[in-house]
C-alpha positions in Angstrom: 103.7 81.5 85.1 103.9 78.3 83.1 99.8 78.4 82.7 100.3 81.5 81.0 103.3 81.5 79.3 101.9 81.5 75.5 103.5 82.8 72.4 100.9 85.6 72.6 101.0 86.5 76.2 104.7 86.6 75.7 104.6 89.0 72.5 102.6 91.1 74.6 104.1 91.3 77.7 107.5 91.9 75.4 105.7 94.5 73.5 104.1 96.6 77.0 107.0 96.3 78.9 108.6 98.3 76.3 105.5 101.1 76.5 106.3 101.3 79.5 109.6 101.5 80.0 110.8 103.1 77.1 107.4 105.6 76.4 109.8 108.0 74.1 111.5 104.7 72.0 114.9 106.3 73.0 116.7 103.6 74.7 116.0 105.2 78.4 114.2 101.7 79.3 115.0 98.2 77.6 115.2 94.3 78.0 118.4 93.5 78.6 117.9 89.9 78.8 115.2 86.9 78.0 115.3 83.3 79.4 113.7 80.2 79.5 113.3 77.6 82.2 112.3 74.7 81.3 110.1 71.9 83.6 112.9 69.5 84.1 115.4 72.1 85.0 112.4 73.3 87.7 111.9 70.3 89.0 115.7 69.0 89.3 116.2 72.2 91.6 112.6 72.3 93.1 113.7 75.0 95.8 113.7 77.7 93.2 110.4 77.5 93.2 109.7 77.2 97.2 112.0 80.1 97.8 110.8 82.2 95.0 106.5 82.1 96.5 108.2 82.1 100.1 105.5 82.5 103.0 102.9 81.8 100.6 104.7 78.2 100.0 105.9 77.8 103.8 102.2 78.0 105.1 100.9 75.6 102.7 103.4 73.3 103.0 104.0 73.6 107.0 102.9 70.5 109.3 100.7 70.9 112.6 103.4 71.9 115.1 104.1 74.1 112.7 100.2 75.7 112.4 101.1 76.6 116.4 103.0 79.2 115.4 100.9 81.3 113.1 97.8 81.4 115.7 98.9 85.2 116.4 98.6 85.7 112.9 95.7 84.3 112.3 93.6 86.9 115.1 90.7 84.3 116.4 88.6 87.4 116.7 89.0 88.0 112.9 88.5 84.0 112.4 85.0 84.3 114.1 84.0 87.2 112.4 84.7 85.7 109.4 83.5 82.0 109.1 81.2 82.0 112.2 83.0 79.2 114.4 85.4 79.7 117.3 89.3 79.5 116.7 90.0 76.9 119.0 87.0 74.6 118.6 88.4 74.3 114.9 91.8 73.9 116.2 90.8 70.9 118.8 89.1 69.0 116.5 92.2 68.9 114.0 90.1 71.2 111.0 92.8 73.5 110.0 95.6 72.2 107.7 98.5 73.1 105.6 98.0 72.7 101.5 99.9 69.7 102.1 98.1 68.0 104.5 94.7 68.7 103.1 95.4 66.8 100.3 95.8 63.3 102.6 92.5 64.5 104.8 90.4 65.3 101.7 92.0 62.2 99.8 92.3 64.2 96.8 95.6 65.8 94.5 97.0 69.5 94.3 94.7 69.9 91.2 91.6 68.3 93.0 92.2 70.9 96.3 92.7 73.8 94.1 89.6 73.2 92.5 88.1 73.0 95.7 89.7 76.1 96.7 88.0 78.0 93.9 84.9 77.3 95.2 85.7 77.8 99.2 84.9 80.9 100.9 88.7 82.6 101.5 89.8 85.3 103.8 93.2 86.9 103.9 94.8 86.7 107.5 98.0 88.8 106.9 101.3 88.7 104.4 100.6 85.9 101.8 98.8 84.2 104.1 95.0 83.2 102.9 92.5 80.7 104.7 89.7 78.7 102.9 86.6 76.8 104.2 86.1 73.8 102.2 82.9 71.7 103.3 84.0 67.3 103.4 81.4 65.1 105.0 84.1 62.3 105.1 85.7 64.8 108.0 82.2 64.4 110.3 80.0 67.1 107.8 81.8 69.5 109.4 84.0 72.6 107.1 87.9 71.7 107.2 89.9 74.9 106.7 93.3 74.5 104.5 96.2 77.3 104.3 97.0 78.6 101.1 94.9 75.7 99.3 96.0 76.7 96.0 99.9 76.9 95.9 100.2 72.7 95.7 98.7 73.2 92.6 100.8 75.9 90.9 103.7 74.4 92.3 103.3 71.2 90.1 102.3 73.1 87.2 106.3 74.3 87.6 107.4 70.8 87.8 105.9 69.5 84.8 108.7 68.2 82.2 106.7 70.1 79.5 106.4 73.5 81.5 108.4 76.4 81.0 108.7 79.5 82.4 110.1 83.0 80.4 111.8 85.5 82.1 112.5 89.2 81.3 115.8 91.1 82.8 115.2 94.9 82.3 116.2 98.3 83.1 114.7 101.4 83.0 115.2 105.2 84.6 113.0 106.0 87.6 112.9 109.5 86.7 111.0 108.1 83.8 109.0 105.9 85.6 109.4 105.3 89.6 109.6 102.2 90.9 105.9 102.4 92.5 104.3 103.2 89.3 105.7 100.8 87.4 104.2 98.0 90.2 101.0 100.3 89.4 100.8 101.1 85.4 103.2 98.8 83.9 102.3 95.3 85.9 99.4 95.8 87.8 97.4 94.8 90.7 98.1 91.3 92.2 94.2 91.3 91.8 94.2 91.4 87.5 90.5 92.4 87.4 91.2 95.4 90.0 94.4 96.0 87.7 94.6 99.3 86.0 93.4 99.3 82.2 96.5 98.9 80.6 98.7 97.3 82.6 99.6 93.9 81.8 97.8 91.9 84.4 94.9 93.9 83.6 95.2 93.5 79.6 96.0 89.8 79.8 92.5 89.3 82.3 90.5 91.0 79.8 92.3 89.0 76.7 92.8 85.4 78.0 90.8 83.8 75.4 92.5 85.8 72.5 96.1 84.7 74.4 95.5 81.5 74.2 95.0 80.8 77.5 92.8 78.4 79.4 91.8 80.3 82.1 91.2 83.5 83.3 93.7 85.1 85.6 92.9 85.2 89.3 94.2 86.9 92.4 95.8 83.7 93.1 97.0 82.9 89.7 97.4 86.5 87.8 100.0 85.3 85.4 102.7 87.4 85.9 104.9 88.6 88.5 107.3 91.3 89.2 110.2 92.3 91.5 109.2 94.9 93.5 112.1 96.3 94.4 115.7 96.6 93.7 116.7 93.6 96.6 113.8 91.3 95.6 115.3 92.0 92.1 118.7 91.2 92.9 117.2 87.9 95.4 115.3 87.0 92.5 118.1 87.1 90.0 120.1 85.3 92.4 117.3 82.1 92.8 116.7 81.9 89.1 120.3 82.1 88.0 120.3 85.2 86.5 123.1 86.1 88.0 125.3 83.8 89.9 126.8 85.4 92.7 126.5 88.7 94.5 129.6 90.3 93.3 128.4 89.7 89.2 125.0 91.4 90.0 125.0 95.1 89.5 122.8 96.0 92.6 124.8 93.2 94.7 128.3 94.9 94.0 126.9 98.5 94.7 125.7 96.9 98.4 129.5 95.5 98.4 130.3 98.4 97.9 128.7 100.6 100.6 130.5 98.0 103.1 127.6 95.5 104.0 128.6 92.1 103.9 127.6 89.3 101.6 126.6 87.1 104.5 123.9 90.1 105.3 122.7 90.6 101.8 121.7 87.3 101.0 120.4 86.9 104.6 118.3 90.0 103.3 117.5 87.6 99.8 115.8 85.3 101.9 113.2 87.9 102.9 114.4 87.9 106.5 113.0 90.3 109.3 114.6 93.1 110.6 114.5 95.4 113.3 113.9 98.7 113.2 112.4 101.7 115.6 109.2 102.7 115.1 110.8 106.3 114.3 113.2 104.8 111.9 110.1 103.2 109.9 108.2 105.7 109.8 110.8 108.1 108.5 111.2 105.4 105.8 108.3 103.0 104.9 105.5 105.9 105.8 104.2 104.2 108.8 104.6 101.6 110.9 101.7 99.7 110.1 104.8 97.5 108.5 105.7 96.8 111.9 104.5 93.5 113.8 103.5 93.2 117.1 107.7 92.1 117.8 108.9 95.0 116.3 109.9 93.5 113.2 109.8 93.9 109.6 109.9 91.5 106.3 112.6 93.4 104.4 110.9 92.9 101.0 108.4 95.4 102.9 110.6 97.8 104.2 112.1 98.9 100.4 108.9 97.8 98.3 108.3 100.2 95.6 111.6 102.1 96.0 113.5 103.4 93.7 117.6 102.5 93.5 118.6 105.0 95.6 116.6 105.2 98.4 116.6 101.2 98.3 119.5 101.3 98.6 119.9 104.4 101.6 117.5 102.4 103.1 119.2 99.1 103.5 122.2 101.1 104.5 120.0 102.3 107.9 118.6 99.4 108.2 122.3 97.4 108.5 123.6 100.4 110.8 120.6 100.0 112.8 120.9 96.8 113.2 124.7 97.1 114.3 124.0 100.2 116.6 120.8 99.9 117.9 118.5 103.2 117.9 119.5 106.5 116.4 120.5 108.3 119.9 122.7 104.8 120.3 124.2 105.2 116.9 125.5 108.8 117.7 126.8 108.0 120.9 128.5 105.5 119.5 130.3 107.5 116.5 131.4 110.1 118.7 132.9 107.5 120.9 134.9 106.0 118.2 136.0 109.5 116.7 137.1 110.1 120.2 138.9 107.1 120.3 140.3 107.2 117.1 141.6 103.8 117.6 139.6 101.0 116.3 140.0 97.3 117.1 139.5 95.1 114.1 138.4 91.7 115.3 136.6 90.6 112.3 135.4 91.5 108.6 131.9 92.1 109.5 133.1 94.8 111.9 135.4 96.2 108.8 132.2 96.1 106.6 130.1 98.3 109.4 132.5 101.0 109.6 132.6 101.5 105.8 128.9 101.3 106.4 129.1 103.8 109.1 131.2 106.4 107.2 128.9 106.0 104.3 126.0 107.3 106.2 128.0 110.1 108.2 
């Protein structure tokens, strides 16, 4: 984050990462690449930054029509018990608003609602999705309610022609260090001050002042972030130009490889749900308390804190289920084709499913 990108936060996260990844200094984990995005660059391609905060941008920058939508997010029995006053009171009287628009309504800038936001009373609705009561007499005395109040803010800090962001490409072996732990140990809790002791959102919340930093690390602003996962790795590398297309990314040509198609994977980069039976999620995510009430899944869910491999078995289900339908429908269905033995080729996504569907035989 461009608040907290100082030379000393940087020597540190350089020198932890390392610790963590490498703990026997034998080459098993390194940095393979460093980078530097500059303001100008950030805000010439503003998107990057949009796409890389996804739902947590998308519900603070949504409009009214588009607040109609999350309502069976937002439970009104959960809004009740939480602030005290009825979902659809607020709603009629125009009190809940998007980041964006609670800047006009509250006549003030992204830095003046976040600073408002830091003293509202928030509550967490579901996935990236946080609600604040902010109290404005010019709105009748009554409490306006804003969405995700303090991502205007952090987005401009991005924009600024003097910011810059630093990025770290690195690779490591999971039998070292699984993917999970290194979400745990090595970076931390998205909450720094429930972050373990020496991981580094953790180290730089107890050391802001000696980092040369302004101010200390929030949940909402915990200074550094992490792929947590092999495909948020890969969609990430793919936003911030890491790498520029799917084939010249190591985890993108391995997908290529097991026969799903680039049109699917970076459908997949976008964070896109996907359907899966409650079996099937279970026997992959541990539950299916990653299931919404449609059925579906953000994929970023489904393989968070996997490792390579089963990241990678698991998006290979997830594409056949998606082809097939359920498991008894995906075994009917191979033994009719090796019946058949005959296979009509009509297009390349149906060339990429058998390859897919071989691969998981």
């Amino acid at each position: 984050h461009p608040r907290a990108n100082t030379p000393s936060v940087r020597d540190l996260v350089h020198d932890l990462l390392l610790d963590h990844i490498n703990p026997l200094y034998d080459g098993g984990g390194r940095i393979v690449a460093e980078y530097d995005l500059d303001g100008e660059m950030l805000a010439e391609y503003h998107v990057v930054i949009d796409r890389h905060y996804g739902l947590i941008a998308k519900y603070s920058m949504m409009n009214q029509m588009d607040i109609v939508g999350i309502t069976t997010i937002m439970c009104e029995k959960e809004f009740q018990r939480g602030f005290g006053e009825d979902w659809s009171v607020v709603w009629r009287e125009k009190r809940l608003h998007s980041g964006r628009e609670a800047m006009e309504v509250l006549r003030c800038d992204a830095r003046g609602l976040y600073e408002a936001w830091k003293e509202a009373e928030v509550i967490r609705f579901g996935k990236d999705l946080y609600c604040g009561r902010i109290h404005q007499r010019s709105v009748g005395g009554k409490w306006v309610y804003v969405l995700n109040g303090f991502y205007m803010a952090m987005r401009n800090e991005y924009l600024e022609p003097s910011s810059c962001v630093h990025a770290y490409v690195i690779q490591w072996s999971a039998e070292m260090l699984p993917w999970k732990d290194f979400l745990t140990r090595a970076i931390g809790s998205s909450d720094p001050s429930k972050a373990l002791p020496d991981s580094l959102r953790r180290t730089i919340y107890d050391r802001y002042r000696y980092l040369e930093m302004e101010e200390r690390p929030n949940e909402f602003f915990n200074a550094i972030h992490a792929s947590e996962s092999p495909l948020e790795g890969l969609a990430e590398r793919l936003n911030w130009s890491f790498s520029k297309t799917v084939q010249q990314d190591e985890f993108g040509k391995t997908l290529l490889g097991k026969g799903i198609p680039e049109s699917k994977i970076l459908e997949w980069c976008e964070n896109s749900k996907v359907s899966m039976s409650r079996n099937d999620a279970t026997a992959t995510i541990g539950g299916p308390r990653y299931v919404d009430v449609a059925g579906m899944m953000d994929i970023f869910d489904v393989v968070k804190g996997m490792d390579t491999r089963e990241c990678l078995d698991t998006l290979i289900q997830v594409y056949d289920c998606e082809l097939f339908g359920s498991k008894e429908g995906r075994d009917k269905k191979r033994k009719m084709w090796r019946r058949q033995k005959i296979i009509h080729r009509t297009s390349s996504d149906v060339n990429e499913a058998l390859r897919s569907c071989c691969t998981i035989c």
